[in-house]
C-alpha positions in Angstrom: -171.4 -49.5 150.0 -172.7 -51.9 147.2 -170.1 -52.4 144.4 -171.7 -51.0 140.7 -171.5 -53.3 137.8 -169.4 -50.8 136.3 -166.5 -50.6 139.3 -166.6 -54.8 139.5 -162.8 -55.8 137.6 -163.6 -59.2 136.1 -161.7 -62.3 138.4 -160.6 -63.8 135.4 -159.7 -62.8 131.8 -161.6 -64.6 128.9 -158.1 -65.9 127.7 -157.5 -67.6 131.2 -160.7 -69.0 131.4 -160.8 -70.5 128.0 -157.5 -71.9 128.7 -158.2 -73.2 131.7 -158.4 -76.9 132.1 -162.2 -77.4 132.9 -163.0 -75.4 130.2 -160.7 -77.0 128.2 -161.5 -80.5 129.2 -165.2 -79.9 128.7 -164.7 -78.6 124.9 -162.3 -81.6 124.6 -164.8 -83.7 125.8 -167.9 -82.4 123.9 -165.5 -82.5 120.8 -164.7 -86.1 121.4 -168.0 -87.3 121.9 -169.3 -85.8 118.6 -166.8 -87.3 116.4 -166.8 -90.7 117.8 -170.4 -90.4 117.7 -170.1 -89.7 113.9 -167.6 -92.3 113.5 -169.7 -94.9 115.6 -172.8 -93.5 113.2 -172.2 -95.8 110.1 -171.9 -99.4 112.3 -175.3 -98.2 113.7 -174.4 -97.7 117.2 -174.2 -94.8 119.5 -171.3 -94.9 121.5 -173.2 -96.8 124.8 -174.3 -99.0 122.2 -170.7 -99.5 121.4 -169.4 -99.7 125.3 -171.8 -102.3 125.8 -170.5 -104.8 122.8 -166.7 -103.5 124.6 -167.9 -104.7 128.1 -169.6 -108.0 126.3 -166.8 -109.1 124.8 -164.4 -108.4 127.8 -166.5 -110.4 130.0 -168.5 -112.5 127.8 -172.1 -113.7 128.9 -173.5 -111.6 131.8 -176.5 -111.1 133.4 -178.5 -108.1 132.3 -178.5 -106.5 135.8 -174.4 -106.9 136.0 -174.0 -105.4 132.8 -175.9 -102.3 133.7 -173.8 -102.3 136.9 -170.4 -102.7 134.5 -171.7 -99.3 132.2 -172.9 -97.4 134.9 -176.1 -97.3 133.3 -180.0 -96.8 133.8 -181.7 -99.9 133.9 -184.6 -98.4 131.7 -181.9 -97.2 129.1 -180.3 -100.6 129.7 -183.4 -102.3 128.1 -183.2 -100.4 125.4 -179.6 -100.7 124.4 -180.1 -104.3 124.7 -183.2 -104.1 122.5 -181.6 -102.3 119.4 -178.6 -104.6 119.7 -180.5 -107.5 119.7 -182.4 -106.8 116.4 -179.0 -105.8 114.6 -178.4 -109.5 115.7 -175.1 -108.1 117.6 -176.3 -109.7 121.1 -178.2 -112.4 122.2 -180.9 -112.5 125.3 -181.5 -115.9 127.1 -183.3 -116.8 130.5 -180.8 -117.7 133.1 -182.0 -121.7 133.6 -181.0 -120.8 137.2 -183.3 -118.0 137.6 -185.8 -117.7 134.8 -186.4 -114.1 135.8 -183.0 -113.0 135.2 -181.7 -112.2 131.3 -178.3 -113.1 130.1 -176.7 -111.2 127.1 -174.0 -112.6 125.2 -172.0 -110.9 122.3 -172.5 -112.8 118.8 -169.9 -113.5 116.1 -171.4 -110.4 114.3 -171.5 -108.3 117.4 -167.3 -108.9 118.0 -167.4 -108.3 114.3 -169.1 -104.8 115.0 -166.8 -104.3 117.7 -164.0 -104.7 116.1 -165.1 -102.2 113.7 -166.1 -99.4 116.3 -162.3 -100.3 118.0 -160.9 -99.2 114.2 -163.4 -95.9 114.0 -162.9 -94.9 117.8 -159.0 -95.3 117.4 -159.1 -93.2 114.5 -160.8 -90.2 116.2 -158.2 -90.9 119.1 -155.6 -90.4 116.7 -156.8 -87.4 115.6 -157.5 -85.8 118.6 -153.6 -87.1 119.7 -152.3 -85.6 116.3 -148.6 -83.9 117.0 -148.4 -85.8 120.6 -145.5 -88.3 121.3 -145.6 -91.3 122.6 -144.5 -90.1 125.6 -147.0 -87.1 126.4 -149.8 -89.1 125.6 -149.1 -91.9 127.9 -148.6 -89.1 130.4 -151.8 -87.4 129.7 -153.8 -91.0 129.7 -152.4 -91.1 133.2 -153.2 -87.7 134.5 -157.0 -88.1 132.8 -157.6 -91.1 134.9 -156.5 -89.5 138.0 -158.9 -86.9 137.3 -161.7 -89.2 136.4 -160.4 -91.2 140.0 -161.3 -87.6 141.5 -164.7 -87.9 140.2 -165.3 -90.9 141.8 -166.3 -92.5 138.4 -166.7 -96.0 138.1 -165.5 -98.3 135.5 -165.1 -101.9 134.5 -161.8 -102.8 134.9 -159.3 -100.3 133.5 -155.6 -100.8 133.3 -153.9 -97.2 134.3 -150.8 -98.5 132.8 
């Protein structure tokens, strides 16, 4: 006999499932990615904007395609991250003289400059997400996130789980 709406007990209360931690990591991160995009907002740069500059300045001059590899990112949104970043005059596009089909993309004095200042507004939203944790439990809770992101099978350039 088919169960009614009306008999069916719920699995989970809404106070369990708002606490749990998918639902809590998805507000977290949908949280997070508004105010470091508002943060990022005044340097001009959405916050793959500002992952690109990171990855350009960690590795210096790369080839377009190895870039995209290093973000995880669409070529065709590649292009245009490049694009904007080169007219704020934060990157610079050259042919490879080894293979004039391939781009290179460096970082310019003005894009470490921007960099720098997206470090200062993306460490400040940190910090106020962290506010009230010590030292301790956040070093704790950077470790458990990247085992969960591990369990995703995401891909990043080279992090440091230390």
């Amino acid at each position: 006999m088919p169960v009614s709406r009306t008999d069916r007990r719920p699995t989970m209360t809404s106070e369990a499932r708002f606490s749990s931690p998918g639902f809590l990591l998805s507000h977290i991160g949908r949280v997070a990615q508004t105010w470091i995009t508002e943060a990022l907002e005044p340097l001009e740069l959405l916050p793959r904007e500002a992952a690109a500059l990171l990855v350009l300045r960690q590795h210096g001059e790369l080839a377009q395609q190895r870039l995209g590899e290093l973000l995880d990112m669409d070529p065709n949104y590649l292009v245009l991250v490049v694009k904007k970043l080169e007219s704020l005059g934060l990157v610079e596009r050259t042919r490879d003289p080894d293979d004039g089909r391939r781009r290179l993309i460096s970082i310019t004095d003005a894009g470490l400059d921007r960099r720098d200042a997206a470090d200062a507004a993306v460490n400040a939203v940190e910090e106020r997400l962290a506010d009230g944790i010590g030292a301790d439990d956040l070093r704790t809770l950077r470790r458990l996130l990247l085992q969960l992101d591990a369990n995703t099978g995401a891909r990043h350039p080279v992090i440091d789980p230390s």
